[in-house]
C-alpha positions in Angstrom: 0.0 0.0 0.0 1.4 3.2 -0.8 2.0 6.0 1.5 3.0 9.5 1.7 5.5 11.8 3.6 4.3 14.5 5.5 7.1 17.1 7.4 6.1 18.9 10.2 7.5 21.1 12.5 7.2 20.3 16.0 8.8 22.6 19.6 11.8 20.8 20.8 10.1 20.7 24.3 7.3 18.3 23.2 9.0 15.1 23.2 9.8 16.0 26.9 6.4 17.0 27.7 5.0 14.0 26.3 7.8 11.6 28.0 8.7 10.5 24.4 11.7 9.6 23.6 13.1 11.3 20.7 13.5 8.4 18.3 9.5 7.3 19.0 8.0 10.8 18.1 6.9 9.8 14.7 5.0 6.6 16.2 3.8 8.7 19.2 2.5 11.6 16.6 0.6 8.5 14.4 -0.9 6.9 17.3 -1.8 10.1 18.5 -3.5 11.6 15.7 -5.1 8.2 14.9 -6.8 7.7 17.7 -7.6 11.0 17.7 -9.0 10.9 14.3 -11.1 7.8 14.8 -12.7 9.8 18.0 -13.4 12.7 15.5 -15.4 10.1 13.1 -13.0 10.7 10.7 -11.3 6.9 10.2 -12.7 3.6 10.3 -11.1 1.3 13.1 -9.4 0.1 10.1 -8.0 2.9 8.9 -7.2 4.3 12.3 -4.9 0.9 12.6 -3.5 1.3 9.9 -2.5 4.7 10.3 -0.9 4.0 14.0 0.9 1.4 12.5 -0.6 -1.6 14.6 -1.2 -5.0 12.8 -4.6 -5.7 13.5 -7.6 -3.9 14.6 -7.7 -5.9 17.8 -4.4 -4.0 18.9 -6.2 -0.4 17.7 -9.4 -1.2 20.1 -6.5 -2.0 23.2 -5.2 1.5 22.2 -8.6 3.4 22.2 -9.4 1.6 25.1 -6.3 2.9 27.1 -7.3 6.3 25.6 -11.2 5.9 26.7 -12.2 6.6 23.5 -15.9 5.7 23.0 -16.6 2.5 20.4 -18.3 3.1 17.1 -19.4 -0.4 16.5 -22.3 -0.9 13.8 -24.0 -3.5 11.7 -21.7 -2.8 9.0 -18.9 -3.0 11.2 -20.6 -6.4 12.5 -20.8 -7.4 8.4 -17.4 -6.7 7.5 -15.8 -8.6 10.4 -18.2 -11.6 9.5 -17.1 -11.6 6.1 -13.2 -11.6 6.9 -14.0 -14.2 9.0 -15.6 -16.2 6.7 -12.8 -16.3 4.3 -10.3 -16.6 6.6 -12.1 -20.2 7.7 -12.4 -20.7 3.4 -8.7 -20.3 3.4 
């Protein structure tokens, strides 16, 4: 899947005041703006996963959990999973 690069600027006293090491800024900043993101109704679980950089949407729900972020969890939601599922057991 192809992704893009984005450059941003950030204060050099953020990965301090968010107890960040350096080095994990970019996957704190992803996690961060995914969850936050999925909260906003912008991104699917899915896409909210993907964009953190977790492998499954399992590990995204632990996350939102942590973060108390409120579930959006639907019938198509319900579908989707069912159908993964079902090829998963055809495979």
């Amino acid at each position: 899947m192809p992704f893009q690069s984005v450059t941003i600027n950030i204060p050099d006293t953020l990965p301090v005041a968010a107890k960040v090491h350096k080095s994990e800024m970019p996957g704190y900043i992803k996690k961060t703006l995914a969850v936050e993101l999925y909260r906003e109704g912008v991104l699917s679980l899915g896409k909210a996963a993907e964009l953190a950089g977790v492998s499954s949407k399992w590990e995204m729900l632990t996350i939102l959990n942590e973060k108390r972020v409120n579930l959006r969890y639907g019938a198509e939601d319900a579908e989707e999973d069912l159908k993964t599922l079902n090829e998963l057991a055809r495979s």
